[in-house]
ROMAR-967801 format. One record per residue: residue in one letter; x negated, y, z of N, C-alpha, C in turn. Coordinates in steps of 0.001 Angstrom, whole numbers, plus 500000, padded with zeros to 6 digits. Layout:
BEGIN
AXYZXYZXYZ/...
END
This chain:
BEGIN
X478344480627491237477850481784491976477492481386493404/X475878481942494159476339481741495437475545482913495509/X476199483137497139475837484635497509475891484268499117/X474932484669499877474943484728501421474794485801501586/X476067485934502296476560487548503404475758487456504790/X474341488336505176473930488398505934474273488962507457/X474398488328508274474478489259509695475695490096509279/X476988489537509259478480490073508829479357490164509980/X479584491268510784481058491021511772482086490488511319/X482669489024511579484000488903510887484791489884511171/X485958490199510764487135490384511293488260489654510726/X488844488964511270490008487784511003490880487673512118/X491625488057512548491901487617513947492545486315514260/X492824486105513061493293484384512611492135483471512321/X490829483955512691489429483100512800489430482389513493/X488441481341513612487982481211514861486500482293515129/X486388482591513917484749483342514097485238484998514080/X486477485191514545486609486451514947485739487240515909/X485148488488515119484262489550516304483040488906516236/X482617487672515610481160487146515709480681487644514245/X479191487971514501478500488134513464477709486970513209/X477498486674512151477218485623511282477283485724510121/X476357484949509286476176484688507948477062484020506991/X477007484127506066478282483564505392477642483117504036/X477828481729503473477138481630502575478739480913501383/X478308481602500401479761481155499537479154480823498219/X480031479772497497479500478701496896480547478774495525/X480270478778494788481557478261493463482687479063494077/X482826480062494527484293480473494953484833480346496332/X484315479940497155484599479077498236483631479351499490/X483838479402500617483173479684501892481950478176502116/X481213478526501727480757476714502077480165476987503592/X479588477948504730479350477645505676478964478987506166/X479092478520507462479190480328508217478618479679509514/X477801480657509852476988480463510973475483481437510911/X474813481199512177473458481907512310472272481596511202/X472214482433510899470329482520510451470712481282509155/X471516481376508129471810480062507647470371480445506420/X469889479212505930469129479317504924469440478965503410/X469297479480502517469618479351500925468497480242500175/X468926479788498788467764480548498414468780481086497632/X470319481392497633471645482371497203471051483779496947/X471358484645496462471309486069496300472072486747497764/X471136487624498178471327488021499757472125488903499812/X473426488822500159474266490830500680473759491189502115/X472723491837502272472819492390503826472709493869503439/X473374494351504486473279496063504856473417496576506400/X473328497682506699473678498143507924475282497740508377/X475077497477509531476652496781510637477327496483509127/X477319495736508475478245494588507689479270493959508624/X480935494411507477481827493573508267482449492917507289/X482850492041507386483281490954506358484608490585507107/X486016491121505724487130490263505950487963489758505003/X489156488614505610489825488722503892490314489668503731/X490511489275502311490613490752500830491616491255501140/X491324492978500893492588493507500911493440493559500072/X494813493863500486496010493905499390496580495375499525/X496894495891498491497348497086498526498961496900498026/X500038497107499375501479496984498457501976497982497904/X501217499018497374501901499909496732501212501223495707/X500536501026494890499909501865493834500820501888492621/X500815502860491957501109503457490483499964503216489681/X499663502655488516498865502902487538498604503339486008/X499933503672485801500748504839484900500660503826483770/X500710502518483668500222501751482046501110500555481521/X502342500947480765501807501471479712502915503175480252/X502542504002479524503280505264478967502627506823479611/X501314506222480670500946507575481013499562507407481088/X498747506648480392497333506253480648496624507501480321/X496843508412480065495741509487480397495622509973481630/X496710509230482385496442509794483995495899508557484939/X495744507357484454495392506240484840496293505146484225/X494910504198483561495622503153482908495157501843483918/X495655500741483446495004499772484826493723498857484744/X493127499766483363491474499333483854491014500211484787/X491220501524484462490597502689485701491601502538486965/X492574502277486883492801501969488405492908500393489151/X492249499685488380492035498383489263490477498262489491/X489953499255488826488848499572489276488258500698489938/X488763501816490347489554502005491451489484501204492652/X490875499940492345491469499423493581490149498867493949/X489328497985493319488091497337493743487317497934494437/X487161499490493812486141500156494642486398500132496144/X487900500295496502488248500711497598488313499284498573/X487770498271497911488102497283498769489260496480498574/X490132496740497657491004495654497668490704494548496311/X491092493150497016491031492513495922492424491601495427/X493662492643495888494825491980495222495722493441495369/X496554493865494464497475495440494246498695494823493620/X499730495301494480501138495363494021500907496776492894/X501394496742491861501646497458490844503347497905491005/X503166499288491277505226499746491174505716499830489340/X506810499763488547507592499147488407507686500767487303/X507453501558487925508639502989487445507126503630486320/X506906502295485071506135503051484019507078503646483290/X506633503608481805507098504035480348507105503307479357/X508061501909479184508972501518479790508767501175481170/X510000500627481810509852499772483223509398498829483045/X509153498422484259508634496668484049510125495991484467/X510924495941483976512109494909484034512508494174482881/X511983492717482177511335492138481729510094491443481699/X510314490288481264509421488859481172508256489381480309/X508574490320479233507021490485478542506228491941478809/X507030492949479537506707493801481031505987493336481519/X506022491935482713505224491659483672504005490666482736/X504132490541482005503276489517481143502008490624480472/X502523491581480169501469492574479669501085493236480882/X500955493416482196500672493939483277499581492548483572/X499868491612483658499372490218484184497836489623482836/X498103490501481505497091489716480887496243490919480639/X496748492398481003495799493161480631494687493813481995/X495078492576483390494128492972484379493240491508484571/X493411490692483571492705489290483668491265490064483917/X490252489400484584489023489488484539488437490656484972/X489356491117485795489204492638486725488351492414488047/X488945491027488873488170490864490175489354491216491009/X490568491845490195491661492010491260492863491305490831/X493398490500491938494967489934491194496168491044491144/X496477491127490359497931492564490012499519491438490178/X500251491594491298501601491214491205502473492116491244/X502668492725489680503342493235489738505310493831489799/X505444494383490749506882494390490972507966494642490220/X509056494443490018509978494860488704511123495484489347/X511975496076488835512860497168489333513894496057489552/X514682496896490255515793495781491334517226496334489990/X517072497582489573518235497630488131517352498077486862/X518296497758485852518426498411484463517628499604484630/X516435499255484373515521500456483236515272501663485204/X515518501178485908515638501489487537516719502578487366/X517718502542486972518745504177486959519712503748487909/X519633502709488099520780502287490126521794502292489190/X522100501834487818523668501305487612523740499852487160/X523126499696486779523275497464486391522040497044487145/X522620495566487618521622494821488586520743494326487055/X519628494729487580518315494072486636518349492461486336/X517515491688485673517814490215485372516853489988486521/X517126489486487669516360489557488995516142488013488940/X517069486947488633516386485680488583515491485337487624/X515604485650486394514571485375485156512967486078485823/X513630487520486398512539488367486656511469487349488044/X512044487033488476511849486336489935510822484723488964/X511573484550488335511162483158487789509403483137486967/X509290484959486421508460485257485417507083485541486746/X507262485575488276506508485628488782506596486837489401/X507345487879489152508086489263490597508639489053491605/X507751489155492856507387488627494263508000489672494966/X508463490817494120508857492318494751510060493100493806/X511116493275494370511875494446493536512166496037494558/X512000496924492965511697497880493888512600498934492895/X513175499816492860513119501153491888512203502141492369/X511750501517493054510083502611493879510252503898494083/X510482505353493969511004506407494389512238506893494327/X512506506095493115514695505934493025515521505260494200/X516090505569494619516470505165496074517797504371495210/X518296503505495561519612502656494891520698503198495948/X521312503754495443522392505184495987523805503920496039/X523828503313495125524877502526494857525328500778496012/X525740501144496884526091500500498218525880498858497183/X527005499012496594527109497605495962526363496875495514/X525662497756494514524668497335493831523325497029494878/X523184497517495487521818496661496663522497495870497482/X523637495358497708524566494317498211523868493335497399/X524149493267496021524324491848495369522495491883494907/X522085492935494850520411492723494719520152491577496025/X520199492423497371519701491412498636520574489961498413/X521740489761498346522093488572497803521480487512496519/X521066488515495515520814487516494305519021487453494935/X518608488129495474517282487615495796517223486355496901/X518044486262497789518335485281498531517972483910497726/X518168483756496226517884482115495797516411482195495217/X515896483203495401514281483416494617513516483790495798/X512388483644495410511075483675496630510855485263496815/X511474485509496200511252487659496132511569488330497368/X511522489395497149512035490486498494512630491750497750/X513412492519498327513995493604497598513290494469498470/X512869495650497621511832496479498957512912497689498486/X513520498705499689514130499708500038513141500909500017/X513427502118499251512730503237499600514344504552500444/X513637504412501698515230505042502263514809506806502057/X516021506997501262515931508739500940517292509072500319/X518259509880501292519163509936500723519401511343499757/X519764510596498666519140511818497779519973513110498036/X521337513195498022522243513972498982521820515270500012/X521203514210500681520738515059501667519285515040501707/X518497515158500783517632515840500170517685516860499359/X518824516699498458519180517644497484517293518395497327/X517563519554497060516481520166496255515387520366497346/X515132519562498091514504519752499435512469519576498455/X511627520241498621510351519887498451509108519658499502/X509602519964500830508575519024501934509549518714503209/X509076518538504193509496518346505372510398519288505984/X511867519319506338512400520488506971511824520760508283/X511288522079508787510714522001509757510345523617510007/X509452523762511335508765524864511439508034525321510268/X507207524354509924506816525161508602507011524891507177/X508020524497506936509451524951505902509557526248506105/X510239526336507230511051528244507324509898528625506739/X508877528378508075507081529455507493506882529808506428/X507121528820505232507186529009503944507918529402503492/X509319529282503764510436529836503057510634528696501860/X509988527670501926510518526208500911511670525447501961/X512434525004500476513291524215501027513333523135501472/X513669522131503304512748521641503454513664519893503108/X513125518770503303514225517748503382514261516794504775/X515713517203505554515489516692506365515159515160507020/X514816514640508376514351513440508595515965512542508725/X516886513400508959517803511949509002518269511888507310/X517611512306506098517895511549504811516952510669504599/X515776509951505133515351508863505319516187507774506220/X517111508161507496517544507670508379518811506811508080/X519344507786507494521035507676506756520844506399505908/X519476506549504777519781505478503636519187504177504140/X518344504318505497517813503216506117519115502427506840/X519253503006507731520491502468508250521749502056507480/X522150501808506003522996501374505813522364500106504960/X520787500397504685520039499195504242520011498069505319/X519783498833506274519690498003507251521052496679507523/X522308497678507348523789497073507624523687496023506800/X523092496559505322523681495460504306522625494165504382/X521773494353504835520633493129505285521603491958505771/X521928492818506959522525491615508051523934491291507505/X524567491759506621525729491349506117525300490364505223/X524322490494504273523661488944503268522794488607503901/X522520488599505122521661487749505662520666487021504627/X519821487956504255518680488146503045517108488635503487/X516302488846502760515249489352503582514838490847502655/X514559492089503364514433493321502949513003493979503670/X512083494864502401510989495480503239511571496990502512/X510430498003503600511147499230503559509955499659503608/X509741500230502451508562501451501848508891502711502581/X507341503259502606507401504482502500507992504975504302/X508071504433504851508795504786506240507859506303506917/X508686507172507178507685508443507507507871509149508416/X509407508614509452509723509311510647510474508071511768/X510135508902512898510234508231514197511221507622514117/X512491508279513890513605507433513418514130506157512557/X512978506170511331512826505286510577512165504255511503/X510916504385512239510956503473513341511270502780513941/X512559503448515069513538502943515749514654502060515226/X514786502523513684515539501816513241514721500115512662/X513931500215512510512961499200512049512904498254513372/X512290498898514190512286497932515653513533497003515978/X514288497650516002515401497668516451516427496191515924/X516135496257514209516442495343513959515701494044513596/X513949494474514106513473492952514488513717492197515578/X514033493331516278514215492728518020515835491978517861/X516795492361516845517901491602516590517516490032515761/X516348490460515114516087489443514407516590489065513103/X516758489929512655517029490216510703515378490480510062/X515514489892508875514509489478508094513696490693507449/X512890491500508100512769493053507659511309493176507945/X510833493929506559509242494081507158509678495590506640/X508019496276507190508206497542506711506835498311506279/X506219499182505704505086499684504821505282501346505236/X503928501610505699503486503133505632502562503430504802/X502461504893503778501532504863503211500368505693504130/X499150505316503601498488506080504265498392507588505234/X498976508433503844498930509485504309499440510358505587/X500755509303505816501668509583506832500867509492508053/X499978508412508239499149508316509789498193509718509497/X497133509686508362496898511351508711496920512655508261/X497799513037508316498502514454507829499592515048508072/X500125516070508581501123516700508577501458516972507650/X502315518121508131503308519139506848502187520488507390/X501397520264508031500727521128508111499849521724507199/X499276520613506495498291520261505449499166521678504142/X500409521857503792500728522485502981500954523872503414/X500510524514504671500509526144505162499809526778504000/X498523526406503253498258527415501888498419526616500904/X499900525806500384500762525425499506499995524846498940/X499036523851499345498046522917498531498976521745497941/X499073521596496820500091520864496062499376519469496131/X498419519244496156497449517655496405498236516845497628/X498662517594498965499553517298499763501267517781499829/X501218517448498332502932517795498175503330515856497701/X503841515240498449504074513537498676505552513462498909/X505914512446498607507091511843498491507352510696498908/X507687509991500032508526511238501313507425512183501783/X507787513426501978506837514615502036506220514137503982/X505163515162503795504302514790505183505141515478506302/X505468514956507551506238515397507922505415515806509620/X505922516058510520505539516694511676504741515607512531/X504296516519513611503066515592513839503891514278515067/X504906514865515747505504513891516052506074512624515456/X505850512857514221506403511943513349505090511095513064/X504132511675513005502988510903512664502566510156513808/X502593510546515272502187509442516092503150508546516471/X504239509050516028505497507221516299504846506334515076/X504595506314513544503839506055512771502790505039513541/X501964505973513784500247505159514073500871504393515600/X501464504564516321502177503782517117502880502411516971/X503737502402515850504634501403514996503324501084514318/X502425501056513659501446499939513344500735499318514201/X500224499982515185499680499440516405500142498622517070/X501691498470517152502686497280517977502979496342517285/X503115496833515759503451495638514943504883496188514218/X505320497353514692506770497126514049506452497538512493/X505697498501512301505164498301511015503924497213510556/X504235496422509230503887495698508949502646495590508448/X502481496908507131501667497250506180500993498724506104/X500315498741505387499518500286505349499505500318503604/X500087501152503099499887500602501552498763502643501348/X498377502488500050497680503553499471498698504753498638/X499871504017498594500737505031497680500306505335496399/X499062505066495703498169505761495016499067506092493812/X498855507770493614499959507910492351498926509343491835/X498479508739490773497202509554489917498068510487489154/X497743511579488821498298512564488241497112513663487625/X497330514539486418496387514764485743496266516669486136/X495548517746486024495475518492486109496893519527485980/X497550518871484607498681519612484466499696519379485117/X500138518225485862501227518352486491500826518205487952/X499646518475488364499548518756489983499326520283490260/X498131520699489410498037522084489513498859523072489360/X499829523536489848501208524349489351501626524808490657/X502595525979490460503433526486490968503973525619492242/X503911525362493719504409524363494780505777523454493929/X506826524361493536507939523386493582508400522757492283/X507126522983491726507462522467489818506144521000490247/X505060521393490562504179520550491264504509519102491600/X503895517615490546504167516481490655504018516217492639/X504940515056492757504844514394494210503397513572493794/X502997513352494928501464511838495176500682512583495669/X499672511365495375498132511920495997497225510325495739/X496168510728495063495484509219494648494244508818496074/X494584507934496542494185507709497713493361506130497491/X493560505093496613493280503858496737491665503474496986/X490850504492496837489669504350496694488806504763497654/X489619505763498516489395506284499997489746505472501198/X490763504870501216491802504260501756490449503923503253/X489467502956503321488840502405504224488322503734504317/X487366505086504471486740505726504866487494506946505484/X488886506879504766489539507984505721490282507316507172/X490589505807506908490542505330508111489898505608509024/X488238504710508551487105505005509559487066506250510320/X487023507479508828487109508878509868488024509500510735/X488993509028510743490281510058511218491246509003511857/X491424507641511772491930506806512327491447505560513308/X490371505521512895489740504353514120489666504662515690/X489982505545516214490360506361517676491250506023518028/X492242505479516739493628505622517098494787504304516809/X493730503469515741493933501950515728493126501403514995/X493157499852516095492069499413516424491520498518514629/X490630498119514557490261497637513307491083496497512923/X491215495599513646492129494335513735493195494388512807/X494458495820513938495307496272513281495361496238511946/X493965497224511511493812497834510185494058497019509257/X492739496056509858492867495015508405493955493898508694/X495097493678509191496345492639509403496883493323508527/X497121495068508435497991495817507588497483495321506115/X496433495255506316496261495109504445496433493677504407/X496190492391505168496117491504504856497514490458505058/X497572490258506452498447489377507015499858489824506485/X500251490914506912501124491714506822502189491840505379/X501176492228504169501189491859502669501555490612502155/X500885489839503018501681488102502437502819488011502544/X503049488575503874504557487951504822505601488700504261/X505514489873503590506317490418502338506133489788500971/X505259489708500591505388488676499541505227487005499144/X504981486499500585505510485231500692504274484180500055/X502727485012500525501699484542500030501293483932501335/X500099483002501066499361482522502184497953482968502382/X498195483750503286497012484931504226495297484194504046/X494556484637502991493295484372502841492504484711504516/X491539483471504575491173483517506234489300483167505924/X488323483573506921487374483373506988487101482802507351/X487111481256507210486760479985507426486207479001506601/X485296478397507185484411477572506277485808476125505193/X485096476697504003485857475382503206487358476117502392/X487370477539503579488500478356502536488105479076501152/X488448479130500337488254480261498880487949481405499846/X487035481953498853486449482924499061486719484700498315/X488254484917499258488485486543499185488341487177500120/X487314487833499820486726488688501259486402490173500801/X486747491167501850486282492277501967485227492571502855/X483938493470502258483188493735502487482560495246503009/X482204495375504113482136496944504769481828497430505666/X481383498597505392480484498994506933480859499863507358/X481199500473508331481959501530509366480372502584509451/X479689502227509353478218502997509906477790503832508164/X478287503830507381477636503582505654478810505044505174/X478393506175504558478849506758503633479762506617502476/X480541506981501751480839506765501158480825507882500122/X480281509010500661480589510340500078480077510603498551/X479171509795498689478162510220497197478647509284496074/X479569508103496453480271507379495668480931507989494693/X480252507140493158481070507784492079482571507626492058/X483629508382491250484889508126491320485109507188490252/X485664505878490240486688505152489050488040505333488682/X488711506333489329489762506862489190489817507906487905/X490695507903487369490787509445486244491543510438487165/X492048510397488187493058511058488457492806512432489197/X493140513363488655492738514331489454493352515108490633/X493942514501491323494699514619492477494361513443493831/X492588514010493920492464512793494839491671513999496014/X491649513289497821491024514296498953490005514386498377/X489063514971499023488115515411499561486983514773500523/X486139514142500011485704513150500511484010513766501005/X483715514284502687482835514988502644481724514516503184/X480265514993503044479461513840503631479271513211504676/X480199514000506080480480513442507046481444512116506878/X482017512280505999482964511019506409482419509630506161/X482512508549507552481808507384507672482861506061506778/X482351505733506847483055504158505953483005503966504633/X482394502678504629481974502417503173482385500897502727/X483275500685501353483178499371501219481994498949499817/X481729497956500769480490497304499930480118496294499222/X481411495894498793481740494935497679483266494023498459/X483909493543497261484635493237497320484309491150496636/X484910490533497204484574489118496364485950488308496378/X486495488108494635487204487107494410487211485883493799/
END
């Protein structure tokens, strides 16, 4: 294959051809040369303001397969993920069965061959994820699970994420934390807050993210292990995050999209599309958020993407599935509603740099002679009229104002 990317803004900040526009001509897989006005007689990508970076990674989508593929199986959502620009997706763990097992991750791994996207997918940190037996985490680790997660099951059981962060200590893995104490959530369905009461729903407060963080946190530095923390959605979760990089314990951490833009506001006429888990919470909460990515204390920006079908989104607020399928928007709701507020750089470190250093990959870069995974996109370009590859019917609103478009993806 060769293909020259015309008149492309890098963005790399690990370039040297960072912020320069230039051509990019790629060869068998591979960057063969970057520079001005280059000549080939390659098949041409040019479009309006073209920005070219490495590929994104998404650490955190659902793709319901195997046990829920009428709501997305992982041909429609790795195609999907492509649309949106990424060309590598952590897959969560919590199908029908789990993925905890060697021929789990083996049927996840041979049924996205030849997609254009690499799938590493994560396996639950216990048994079938129910937080009572530690899962086979070295076999699992050995079969190629870079990530353990029970992904919305919070591991309630002190001990049992003791000897998880310990037994991951001899494998290249990470144990990723979702902090929510279920306790003090109890029957909670959005944000406790002003508009909780407003509603008269019950709300869940911000220190049951705080509570289960902070004792994740304790047990880190007691196995002196390495831990990332999904899903982070309040200021507090923050502080606590900072806090213990600046001690210097081994901790990354992941926001999903939605949290930088949306309140709990979004649910005043009980729109169940913004009923999420951890629920959207106040707007103070959202600019410590877009703050903590901007400095660095957050690591990642993941999509959350969790597809759901007419019948279990459309319902009654508190019977109403948690998510919101976002993977395919992900760059244009940036562009619209977040680029004011961090800077592009940021953006793409979250999907890129950021993603390795949790899973212990080496950060694809735009440099001549490197393989060639690059994202492709224009900040100036629509996206609105774009068909959907998603099945899922629990995705925004994507209107013709909104700017950002990705325009191919290459692996």
């Amino acid at each position: 294959m060769k293909l020259l990317i015309a008149n492309a803004r890098i963005i790399d900040p690990h370039s040297s051809h960072h912020k320069k526009r230039l051509d990019l001509l790629i060869v068998d897989g591979h960057i063969q040369d970057i520079g001005k006005n280059l000549k080939s007689r390659a098949e041409r990508l040019e479009g309006k303001d073209l920005h070219v970076s490495p590929g994104w990674i998404d650490m955190h989508a659902h793709f319901c397969d195997p046990g829920e593929e009428y709501k997305e199986d992982l041909k429609s959502g790795l195609a999907a993920a492509r649309a949106g620009g990424f060309t590598s997706v952590v897959t969560m763990p919590s199908t029908t069965p789990v993925v905890g097992n060697k021929s789990s991750l083996e049927y996840i791994r041979t049924k996205s061959q030849g997609t254009g996207v690499k799938v590493y997918p994560a396996a639950t940190i216990s048994k079938q994820g129910q937080g009572k037996e530690l899962a086979e985490m070295i076999d699992l680790a050995d079969s190629g699970a870079r990530l353990f997660t029970d992904d919305k099951r919070p591991v309630t059981d002190s001990g049992l994420m003791s000897r998880a962060l310990l037994y991951a200590k001899n494998t290249p893995s990470t144990v990723c934390s979702f902090p929510m104490d279920v306790h003090l959530r109890g029957k909670g369905k959005m944000h406790e807050g002003a508009v909780s009461t407003r509603l008269g729903i019950t709300g869940i407060p911000d220190i049951a993210e705080s509570t289960l963080l902070k004792r994740d946190i304790d047990l880190l530095r007691y196995t002196d292990s390495r831990l990332h923390v999904s899903g982070v959605s309040t200021s507090q979760g923050v502080k606590l995050i900072k806090a213990a990089k600046r001690e210097g314990l081994n901790i990354t951490a992941e926001v999903h999209l939605s949290h930088l833009l949306w309140t709990d506001d979004k649910l005043l006429d009980y729109d169940t599309n913004y009923k999420l888990d951890p629920p959207l919470r106040a707007e103070t909460h959202r600019k410590a958020l877009i703050k903590a990515v901007a400095d660095g204390t957050i690591d990642c920006i993941s999509s959350d993407h969790r597809p759901h079908d007419v019948e279990h989104k459309k319902r009654e607020f508190g019977l109403a599935a948690d998510g919101i399928a976002l993977i395919e928007h992900v760059y244009p709701l940036y562009q619209t509603y977040l680029a004011d507020k961090l800077p592009l750089e940021r953006f793409v470190e979250a999907l890129t740099d950021g993603p390795c250093r949790v899973l212990g990959l080496t950060a694809a870069r735009v440099e001549k002679g490197k393989r060639a995974i690059l994202t492709v996109f224009s900040p100036s370009l629509s996206s609105a009229s774009t068909p959907s590859a998603t099945k899922a019917y629990n995705t925004p609103c994507i209107h013709p104002e909104t700017k950002g478009l990705v325009v191919q993806t290459i692996r």
